[in-house]
C-alpha atoms as a printed R data frame, in Angstrom:
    type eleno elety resid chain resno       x       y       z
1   ATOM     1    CA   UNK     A     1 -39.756 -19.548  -5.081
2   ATOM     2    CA   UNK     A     2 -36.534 -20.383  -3.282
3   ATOM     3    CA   UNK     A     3 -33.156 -18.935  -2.612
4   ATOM     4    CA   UNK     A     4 -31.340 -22.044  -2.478
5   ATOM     5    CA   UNK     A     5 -32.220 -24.744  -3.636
6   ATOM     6    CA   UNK     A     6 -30.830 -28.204  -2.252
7   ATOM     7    CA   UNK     A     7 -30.762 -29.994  -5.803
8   ATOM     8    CA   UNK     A     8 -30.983 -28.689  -9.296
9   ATOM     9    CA   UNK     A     9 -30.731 -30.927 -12.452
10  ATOM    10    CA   UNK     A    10 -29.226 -30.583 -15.586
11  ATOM    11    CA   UNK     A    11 -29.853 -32.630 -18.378
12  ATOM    12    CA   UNK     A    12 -32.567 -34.188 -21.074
13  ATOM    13    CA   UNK     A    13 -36.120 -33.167 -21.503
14  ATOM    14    CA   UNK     A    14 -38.811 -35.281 -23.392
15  ATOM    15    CA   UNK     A    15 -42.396 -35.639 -24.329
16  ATOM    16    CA   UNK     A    16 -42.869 -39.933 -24.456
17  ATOM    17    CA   UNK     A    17 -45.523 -41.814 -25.828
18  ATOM    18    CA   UNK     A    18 -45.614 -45.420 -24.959
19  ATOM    19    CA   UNK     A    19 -47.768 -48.119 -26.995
20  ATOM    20    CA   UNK     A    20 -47.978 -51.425 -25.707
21  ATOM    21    CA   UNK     A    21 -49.608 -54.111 -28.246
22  ATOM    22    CA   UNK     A    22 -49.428 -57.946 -28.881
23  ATOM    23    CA   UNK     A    23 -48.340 -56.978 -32.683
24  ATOM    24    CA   UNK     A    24 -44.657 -56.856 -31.388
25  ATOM    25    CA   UNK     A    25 -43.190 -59.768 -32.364
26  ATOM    26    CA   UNK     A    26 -39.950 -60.620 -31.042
27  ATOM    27    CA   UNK     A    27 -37.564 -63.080 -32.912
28  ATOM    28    CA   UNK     A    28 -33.382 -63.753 -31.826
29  ATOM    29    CA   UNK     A    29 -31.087 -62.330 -35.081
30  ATOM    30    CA   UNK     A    30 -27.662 -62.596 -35.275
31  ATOM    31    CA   UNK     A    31 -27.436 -59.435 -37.173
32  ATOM    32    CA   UNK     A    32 -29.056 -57.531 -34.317
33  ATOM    33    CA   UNK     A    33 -27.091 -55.219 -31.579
34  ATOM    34    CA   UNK     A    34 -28.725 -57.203 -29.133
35  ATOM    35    CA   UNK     A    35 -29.106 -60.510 -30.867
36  ATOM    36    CA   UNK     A    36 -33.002 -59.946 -30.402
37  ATOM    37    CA   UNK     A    37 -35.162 -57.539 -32.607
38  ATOM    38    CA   UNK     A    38 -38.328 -56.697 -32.160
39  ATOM    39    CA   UNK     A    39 -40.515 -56.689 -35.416
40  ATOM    40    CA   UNK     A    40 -44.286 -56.317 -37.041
41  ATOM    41    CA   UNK     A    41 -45.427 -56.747 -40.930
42  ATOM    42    CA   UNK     A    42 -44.480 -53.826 -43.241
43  ATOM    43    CA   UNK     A    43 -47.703 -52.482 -44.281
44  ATOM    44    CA   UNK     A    44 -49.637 -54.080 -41.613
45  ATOM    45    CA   UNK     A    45 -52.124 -52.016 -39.462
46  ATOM    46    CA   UNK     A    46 -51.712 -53.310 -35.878
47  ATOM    47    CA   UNK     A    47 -53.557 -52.822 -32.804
48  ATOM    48    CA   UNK     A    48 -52.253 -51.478 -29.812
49  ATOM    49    CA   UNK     A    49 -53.972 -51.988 -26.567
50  ATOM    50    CA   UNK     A    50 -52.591 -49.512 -24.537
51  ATOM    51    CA   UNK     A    51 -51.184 -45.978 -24.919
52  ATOM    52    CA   UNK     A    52 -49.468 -44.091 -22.388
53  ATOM    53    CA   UNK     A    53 -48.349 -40.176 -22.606
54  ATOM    54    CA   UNK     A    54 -45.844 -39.060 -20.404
55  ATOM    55    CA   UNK     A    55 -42.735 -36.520 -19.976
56  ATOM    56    CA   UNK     A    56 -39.289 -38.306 -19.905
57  ATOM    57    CA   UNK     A    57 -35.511 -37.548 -20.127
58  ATOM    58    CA   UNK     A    58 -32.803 -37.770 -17.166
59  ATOM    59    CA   UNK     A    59 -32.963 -34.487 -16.090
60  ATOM    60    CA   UNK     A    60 -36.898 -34.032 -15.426
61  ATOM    61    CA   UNK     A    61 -37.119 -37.393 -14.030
62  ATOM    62    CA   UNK     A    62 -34.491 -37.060 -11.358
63  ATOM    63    CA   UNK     A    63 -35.898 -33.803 -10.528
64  ATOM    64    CA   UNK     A    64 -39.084 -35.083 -10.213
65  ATOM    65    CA   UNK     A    65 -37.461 -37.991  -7.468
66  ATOM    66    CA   UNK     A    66 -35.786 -35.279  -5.519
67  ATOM    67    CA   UNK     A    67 -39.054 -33.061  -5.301
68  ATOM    68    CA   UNK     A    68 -41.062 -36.401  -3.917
69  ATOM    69    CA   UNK     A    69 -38.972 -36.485  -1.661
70  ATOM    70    CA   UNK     A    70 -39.225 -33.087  -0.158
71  ATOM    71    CA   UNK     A    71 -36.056 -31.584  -1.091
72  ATOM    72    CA   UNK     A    72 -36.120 -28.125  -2.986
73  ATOM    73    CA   UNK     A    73 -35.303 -28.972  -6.824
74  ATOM    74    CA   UNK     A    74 -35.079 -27.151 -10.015
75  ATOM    75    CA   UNK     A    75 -34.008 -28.533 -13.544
76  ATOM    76    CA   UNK     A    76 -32.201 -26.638 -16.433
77  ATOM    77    CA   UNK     A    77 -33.461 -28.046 -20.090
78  ATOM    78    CA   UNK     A    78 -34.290 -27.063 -23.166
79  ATOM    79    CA   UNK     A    79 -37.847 -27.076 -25.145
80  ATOM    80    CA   UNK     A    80 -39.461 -26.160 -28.308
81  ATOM    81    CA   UNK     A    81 -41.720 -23.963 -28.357
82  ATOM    82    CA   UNK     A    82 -44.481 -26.186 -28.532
83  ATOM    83    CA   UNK     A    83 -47.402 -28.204 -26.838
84  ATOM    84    CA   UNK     A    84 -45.180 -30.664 -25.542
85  ATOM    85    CA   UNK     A    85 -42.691 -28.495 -24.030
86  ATOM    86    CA   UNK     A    86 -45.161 -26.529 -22.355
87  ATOM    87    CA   UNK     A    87 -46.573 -29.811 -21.114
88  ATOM    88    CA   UNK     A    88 -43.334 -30.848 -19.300
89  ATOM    89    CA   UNK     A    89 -42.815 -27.656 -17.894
90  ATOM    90    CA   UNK     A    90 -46.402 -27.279 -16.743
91  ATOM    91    CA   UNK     A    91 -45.857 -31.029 -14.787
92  ATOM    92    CA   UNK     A    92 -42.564 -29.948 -13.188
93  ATOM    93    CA   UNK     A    93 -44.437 -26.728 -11.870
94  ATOM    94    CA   UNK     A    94 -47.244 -29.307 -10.505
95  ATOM    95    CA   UNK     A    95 -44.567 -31.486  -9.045
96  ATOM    96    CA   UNK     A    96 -42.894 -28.358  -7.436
97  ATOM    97    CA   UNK     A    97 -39.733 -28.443  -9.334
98  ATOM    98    CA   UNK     A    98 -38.645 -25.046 -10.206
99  ATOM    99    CA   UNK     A    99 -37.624 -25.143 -14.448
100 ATOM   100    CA   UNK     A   100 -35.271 -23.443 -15.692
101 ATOM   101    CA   UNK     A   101 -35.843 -24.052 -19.328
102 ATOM   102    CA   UNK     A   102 -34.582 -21.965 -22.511
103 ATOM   103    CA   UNK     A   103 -37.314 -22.562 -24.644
104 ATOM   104    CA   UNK     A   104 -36.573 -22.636 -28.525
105 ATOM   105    CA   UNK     A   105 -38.726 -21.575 -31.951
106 ATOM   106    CA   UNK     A   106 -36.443 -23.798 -34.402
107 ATOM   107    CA   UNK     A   107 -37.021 -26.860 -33.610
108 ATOM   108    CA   UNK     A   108 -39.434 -29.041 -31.765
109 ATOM   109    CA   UNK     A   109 -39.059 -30.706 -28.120
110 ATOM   110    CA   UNK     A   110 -37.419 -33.759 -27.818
111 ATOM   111    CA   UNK     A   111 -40.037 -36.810 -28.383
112 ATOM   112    CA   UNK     A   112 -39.615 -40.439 -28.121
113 ATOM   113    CA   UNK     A   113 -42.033 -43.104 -28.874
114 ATOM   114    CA   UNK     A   114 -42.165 -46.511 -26.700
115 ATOM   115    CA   UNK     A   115 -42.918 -49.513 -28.426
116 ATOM   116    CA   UNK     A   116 -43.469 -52.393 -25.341
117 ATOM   117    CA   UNK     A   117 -44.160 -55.369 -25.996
118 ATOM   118    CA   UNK     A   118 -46.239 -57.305 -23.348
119 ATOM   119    CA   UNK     A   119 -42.615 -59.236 -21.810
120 ATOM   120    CA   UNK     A   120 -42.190 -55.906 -20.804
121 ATOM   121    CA   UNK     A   121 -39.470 -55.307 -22.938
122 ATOM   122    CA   UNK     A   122 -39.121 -51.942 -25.313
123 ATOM   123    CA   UNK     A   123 -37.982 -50.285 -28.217
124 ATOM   124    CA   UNK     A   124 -37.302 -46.633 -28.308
125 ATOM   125    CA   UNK     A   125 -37.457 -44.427 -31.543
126 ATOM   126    CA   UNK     A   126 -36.119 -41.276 -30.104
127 ATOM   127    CA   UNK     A   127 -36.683 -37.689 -31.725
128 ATOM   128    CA   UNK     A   128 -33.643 -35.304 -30.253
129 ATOM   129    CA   UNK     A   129 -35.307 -32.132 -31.606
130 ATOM   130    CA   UNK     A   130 -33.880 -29.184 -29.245
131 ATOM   131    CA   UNK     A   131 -32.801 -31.209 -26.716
132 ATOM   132    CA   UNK     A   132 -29.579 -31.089 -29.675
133 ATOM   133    CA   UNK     A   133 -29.268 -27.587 -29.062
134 ATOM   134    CA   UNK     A   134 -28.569 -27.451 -25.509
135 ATOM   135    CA   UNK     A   135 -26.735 -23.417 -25.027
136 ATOM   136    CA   UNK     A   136 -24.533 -22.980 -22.208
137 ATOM   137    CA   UNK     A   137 -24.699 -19.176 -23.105
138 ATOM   138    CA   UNK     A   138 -28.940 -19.550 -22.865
139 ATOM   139    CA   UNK     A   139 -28.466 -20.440 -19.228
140 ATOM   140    CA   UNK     A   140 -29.167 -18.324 -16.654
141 ATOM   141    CA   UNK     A   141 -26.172 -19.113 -14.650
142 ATOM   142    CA   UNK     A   142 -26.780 -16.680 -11.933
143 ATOM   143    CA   UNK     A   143 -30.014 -18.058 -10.595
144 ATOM   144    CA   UNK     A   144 -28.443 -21.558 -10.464
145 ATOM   145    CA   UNK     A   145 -27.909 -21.868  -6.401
146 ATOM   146    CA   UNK     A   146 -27.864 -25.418  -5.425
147 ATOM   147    CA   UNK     A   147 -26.423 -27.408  -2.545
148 ATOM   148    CA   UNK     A   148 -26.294 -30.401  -4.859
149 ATOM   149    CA   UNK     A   149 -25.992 -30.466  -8.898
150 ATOM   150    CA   UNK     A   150 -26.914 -33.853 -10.756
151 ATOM   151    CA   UNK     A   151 -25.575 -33.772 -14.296
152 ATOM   152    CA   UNK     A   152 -27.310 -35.966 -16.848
153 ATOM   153    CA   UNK     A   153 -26.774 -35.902 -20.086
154 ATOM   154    CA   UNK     A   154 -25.836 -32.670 -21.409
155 ATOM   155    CA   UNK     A   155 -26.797 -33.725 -25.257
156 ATOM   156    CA   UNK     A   156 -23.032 -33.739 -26.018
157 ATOM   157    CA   UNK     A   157 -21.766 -30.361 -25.886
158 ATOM   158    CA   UNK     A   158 -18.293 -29.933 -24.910
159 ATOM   159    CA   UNK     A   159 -18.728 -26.588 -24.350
160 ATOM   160    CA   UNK     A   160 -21.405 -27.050 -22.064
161 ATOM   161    CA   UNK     A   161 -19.849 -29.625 -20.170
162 ATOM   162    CA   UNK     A   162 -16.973 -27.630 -19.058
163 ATOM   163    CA   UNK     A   163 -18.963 -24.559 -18.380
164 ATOM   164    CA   UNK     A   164 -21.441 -26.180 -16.363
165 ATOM   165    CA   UNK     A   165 -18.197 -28.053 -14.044
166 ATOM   166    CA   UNK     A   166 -16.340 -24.804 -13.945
167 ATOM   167    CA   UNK     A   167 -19.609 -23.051 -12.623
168 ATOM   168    CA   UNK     A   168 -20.373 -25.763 -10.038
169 ATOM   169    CA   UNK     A   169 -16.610 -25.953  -8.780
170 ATOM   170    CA   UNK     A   170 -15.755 -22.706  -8.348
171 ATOM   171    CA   UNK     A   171 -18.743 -22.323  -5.809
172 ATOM   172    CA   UNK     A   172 -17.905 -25.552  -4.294
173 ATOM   173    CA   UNK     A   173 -20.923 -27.276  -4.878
174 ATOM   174    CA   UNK     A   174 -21.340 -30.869  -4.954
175 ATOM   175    CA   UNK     A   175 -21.704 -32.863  -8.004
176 ATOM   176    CA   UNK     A   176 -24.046 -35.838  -9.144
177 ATOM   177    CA   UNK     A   177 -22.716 -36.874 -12.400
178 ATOM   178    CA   UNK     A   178 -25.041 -39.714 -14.316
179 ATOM   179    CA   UNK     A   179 -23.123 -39.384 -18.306
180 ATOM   180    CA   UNK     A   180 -25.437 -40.234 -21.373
181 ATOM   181    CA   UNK     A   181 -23.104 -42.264 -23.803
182 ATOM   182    CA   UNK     A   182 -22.236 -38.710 -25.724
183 ATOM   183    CA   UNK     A   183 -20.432 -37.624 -22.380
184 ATOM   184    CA   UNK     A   184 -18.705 -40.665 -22.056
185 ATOM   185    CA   UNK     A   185 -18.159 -40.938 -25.860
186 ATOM   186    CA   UNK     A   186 -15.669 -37.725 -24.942
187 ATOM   187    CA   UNK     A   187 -12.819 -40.081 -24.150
188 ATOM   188    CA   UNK     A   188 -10.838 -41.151 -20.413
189 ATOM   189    CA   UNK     A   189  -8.393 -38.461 -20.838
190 ATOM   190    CA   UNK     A   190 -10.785 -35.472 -21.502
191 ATOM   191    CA   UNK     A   191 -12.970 -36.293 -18.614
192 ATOM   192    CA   UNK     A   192 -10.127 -37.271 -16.061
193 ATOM   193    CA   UNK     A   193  -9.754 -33.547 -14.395
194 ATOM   194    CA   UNK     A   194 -13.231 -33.162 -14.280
195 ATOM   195    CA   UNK     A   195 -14.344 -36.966 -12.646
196 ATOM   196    CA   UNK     A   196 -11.912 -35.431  -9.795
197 ATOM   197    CA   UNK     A   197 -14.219 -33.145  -8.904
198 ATOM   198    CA   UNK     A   198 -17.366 -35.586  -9.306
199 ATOM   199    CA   UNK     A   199 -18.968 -36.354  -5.564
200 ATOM   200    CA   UNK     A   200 -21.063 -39.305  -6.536
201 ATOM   201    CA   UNK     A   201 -20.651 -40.993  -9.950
202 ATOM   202    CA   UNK     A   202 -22.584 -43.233 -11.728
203 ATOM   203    CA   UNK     A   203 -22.762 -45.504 -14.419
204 ATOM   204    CA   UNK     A   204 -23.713 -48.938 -15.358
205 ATOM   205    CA   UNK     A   205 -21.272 -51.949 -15.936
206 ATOM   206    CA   UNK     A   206 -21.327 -51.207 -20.244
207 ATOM   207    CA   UNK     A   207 -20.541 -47.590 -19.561
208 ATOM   208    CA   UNK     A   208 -18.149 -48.158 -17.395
209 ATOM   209    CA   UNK     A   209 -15.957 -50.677 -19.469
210 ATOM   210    CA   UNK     A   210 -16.526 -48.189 -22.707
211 ATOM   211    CA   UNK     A   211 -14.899 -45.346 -20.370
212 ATOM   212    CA   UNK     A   212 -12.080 -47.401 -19.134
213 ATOM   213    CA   UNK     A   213 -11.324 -49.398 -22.569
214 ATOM   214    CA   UNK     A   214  -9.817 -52.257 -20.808
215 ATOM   215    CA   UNK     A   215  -8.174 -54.439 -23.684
216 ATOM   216    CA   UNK     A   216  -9.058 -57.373 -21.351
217 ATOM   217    CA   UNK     A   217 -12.053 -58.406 -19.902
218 ATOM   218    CA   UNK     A   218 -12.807 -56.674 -16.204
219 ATOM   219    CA   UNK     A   219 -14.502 -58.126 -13.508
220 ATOM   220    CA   UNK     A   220 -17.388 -55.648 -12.078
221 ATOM   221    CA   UNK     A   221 -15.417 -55.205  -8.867
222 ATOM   222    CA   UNK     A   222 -12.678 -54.231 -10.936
223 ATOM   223    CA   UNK     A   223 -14.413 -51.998 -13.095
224 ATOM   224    CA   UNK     A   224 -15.690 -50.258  -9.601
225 ATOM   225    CA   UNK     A   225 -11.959 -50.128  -8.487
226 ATOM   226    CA   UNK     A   226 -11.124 -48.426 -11.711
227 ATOM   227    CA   UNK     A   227 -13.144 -45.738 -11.754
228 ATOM   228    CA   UNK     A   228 -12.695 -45.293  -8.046
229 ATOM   229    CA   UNK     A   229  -9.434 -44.315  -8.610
230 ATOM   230    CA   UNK     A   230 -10.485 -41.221 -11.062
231 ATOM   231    CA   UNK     A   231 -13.393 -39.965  -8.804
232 ATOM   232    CA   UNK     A   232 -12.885 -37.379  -6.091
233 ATOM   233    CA   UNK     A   233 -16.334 -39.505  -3.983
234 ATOM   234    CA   UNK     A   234 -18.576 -42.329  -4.425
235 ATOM   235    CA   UNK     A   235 -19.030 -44.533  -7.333
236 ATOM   236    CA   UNK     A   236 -22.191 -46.026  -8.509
237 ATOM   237    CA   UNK     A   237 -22.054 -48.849 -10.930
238 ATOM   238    CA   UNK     A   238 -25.291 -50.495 -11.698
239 ATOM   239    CA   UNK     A   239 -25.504 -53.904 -12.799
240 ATOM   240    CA   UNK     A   240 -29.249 -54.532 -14.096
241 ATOM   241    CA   UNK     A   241 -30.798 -57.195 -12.792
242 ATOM   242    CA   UNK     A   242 -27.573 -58.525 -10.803
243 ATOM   243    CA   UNK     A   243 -27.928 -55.365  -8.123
244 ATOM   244    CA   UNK     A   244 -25.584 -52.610  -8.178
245 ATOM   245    CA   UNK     A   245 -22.020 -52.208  -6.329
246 ATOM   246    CA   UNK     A   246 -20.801 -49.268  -4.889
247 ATOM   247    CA   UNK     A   247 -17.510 -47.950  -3.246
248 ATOM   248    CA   UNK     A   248 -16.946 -45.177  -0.862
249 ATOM   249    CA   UNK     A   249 -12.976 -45.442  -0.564
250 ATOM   250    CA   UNK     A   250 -13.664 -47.377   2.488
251 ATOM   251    CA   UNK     A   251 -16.164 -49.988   1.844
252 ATOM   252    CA   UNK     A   252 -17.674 -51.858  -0.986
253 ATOM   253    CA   UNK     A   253 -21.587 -52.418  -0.859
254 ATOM   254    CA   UNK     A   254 -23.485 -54.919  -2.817
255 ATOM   255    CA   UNK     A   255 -27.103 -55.484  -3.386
256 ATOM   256    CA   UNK     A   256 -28.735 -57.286  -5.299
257 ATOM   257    CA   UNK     A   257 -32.541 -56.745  -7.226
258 ATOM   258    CA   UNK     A   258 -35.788 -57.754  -6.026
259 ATOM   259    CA   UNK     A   259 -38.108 -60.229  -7.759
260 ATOM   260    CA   UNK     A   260 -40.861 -57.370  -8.215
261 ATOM   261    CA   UNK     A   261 -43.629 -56.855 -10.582
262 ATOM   262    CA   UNK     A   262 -42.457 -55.064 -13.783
263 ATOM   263    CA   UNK     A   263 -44.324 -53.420 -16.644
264 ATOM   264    CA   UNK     A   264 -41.780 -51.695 -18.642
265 ATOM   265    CA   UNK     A   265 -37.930 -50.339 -17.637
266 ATOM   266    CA   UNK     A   266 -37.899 -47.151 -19.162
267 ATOM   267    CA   UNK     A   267 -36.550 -44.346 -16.512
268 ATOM   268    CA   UNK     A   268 -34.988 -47.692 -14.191
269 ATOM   269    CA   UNK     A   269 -31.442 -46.151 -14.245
270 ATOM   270    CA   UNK     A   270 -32.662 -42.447 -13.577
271 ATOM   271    CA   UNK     A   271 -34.557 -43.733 -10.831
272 ATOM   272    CA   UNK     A   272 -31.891 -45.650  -8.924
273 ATOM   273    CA   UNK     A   273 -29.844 -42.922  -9.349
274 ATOM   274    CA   UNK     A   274 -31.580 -40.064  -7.830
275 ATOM   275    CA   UNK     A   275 -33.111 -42.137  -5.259
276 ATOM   276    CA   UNK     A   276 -29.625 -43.104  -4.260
277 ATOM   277    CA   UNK     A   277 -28.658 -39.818  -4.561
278 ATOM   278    CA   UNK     A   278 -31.401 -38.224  -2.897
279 ATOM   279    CA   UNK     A   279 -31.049 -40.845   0.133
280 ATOM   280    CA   UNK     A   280 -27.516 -39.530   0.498
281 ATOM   281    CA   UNK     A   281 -28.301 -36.238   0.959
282 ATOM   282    CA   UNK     A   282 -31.530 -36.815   3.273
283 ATOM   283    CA   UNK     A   283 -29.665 -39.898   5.362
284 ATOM   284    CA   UNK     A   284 -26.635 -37.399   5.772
285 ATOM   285    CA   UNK     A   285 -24.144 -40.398   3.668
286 ATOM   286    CA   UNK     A   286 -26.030 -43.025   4.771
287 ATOM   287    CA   UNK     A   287 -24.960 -45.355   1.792
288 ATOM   288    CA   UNK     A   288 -27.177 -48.017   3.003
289 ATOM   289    CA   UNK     A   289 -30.147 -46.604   3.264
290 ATOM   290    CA   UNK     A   290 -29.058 -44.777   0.296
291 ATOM   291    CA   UNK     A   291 -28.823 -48.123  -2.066
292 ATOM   292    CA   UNK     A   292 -32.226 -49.627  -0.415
293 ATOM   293    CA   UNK     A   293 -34.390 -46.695  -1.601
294 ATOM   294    CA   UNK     A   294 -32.517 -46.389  -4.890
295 ATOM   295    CA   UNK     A   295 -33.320 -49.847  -5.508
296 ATOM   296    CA   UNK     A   296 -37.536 -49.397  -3.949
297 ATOM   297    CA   UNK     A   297 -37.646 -46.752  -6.088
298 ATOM   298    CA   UNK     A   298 -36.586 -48.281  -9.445
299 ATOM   299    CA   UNK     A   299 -38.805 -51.092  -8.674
300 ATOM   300    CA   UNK     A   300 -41.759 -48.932  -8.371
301 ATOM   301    CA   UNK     A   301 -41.111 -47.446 -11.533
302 ATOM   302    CA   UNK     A   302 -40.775 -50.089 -13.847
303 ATOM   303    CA   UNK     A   303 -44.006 -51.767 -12.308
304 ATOM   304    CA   UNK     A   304 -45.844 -48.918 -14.178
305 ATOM   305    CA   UNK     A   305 -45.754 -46.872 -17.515
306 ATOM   306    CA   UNK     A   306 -43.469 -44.246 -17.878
307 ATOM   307    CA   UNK     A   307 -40.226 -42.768 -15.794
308 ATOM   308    CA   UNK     A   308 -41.966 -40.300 -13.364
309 ATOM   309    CA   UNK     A   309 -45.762 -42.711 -12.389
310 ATOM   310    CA   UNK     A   310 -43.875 -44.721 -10.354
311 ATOM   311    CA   UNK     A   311 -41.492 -42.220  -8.658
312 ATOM   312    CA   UNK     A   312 -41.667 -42.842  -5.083
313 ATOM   313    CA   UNK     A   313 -43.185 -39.672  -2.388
314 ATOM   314    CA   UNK     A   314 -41.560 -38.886   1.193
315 ATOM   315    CA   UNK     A   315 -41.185 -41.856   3.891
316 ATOM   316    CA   UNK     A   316 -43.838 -44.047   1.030
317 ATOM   317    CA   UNK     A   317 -41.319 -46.685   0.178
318 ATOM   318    CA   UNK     A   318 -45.126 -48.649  -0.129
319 ATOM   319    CA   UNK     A   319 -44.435 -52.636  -0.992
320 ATOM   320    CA   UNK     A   320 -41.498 -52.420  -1.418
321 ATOM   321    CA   UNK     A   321 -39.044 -54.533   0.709
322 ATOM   322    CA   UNK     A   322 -35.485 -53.474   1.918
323 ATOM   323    CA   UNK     A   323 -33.022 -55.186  -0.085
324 ATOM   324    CA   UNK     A   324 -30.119 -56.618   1.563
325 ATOM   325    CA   UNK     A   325 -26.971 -54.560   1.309
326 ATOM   326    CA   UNK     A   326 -23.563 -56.593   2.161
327 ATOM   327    CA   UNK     A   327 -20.680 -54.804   3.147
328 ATOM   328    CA   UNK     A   328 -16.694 -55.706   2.711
């Protein structure tokens, strides 16, 4: 289909399901991660008033941003050989992404179903399936020509981690690198040499105080000054609903979120990432412009079901207002 392509992806693969129902009862518990479960009768039949099927994981939904937006993108995955794994390869051929998907018989595809409750708020009961068994000798490393490479979670593999930086590098393409707590879970000094090869690197405030294992608390420009200091480019670090910061060396740029409509979250972090990233290459660096449509398009998205619905399409940034962006 292409030569070159300007972006390919590398990462997770899913077929979601996403109820929505009334039945979700939330109550606070101390006991809980999160200090807030979510909960419904054992042995109860509730209803659910909506139901939602989509195709998920990092790696199809940032390919699916950079497509929109009328760059040439593939994605590398893994499948079952099912009915769901043909159905997210069949939608990233309709959204023009070109897959490059091994496609397994052991195992079924990746599948994760959405519980939302109506504050918008979700639960995730994730199935890995094959997206476990992601084969850095299954790729087909020779038809992998790419301006740009965004990493996303690579299921945990060591292996494939290092193949997939030692491919990139020694071509001297650039790298988009997004970790999935398993990457990070690696350790600081493991990933050191290869974050100095990382052109744009992102993670959220959590992630990045798990990767630097501060014994004292950090401040988030801190946290950004940290990790600015292992990255070859620019760092990303997303801050929920207090905006994002990002440094370039040079500058540090702050935003903050809009008060927008939201529905459900799931796929907010892919797409603020590949709509920065996507900006950056289209704006040639523009970090600006770069953080307001990272930020238009996450808002889209969570104001409907699903990661890819609310995806944004080429020069549409629709309702969505420019958010401020202060520079120091």
């Amino acid at each position: 289909m292409f030569n070159i392509l300007d972006v390919i992806t590398i990462g997770s693969a899913t077929r979601d399901v996403y109820l929505k129902s009334e039945g979700f009862e939330i109550r606070k518990h101390t006991d809980s991660p999160t200090g807030v479960e979510q909960c419904f009768p054992l042995g109860a039949k509730i209803e659910v008033k909506e139901v939602v099927f989509t195709t998920g994981g990092g790696g199809t939904n940032a390919a699916v941003t950079f497509s929109r937006q009328g760059l040439k993108a593939g994605c590398v995955g893994v499948v079952g050989d099912d009915f769901n794994g043909k159905e997210i390869i069949k939608e990233l051929n309709r959204e023009k992404v070109k897959p490059f998907f091994s496609v397994h018989k052991d195992d079924l595809t990746a599948y994760s179903v959405i519980l939302v409750h109506p504050n918008a708020e979700r639960t995730i009961l994730s199935y890995k399936g094959e997206g476990q068994y992601f084969n850095s000798d299954e790729i087909k490393w020779k038809k992998l020509k790419a301006k740009w490479f965004f990493l996303d979670s690579l299921g945990g593999s060591w292996n494939l981690f290092e193949r997939v930086f030692e491919y990139i590098t020694a071509r001297n393409f650039k790298i988009a690198f997004n970790p999935g707590g398993k990457e990070l879970s690696h350790g600081l000094e493991k990933l050191k040499p290869y974050l100095a090869e990382v052109d744009i690197f992102s993670v959220n405030k959590e992630e990045g105080e798990f990767l630097l294992k501060s014994q004292t608390p950090m401040t988030n420009e801190e946290i950004l000054r940290e990790l600015g200091k292992l990255v070859k480019g620019i760092v990303v670090l997303t801050l929920g609903p207090e905006g994002v910061l990002v440094s370039d060396k040079k500058s540090v740029y702050k935003a903050g979120t809009p008060n927008s409509p939201r529905v459900e979250r799931t796929g907010a972090g892919d797409a603020f990432v590949s709509g920065f990233v996507s900006q950056y290459i289209l704006s040639s660096s523009d970090i600006v412009k770069s953080i307001q449509f990272a930020t238009a398009n996450a808002s889209s998205v969570v104001a409907q079901f699903g990661p890819k619905a609310g995806i944004l399409k080429k020069d549409d940034w629709g309702p969505w207002p420019l958010v401020e962006v202060e520079i120091k």
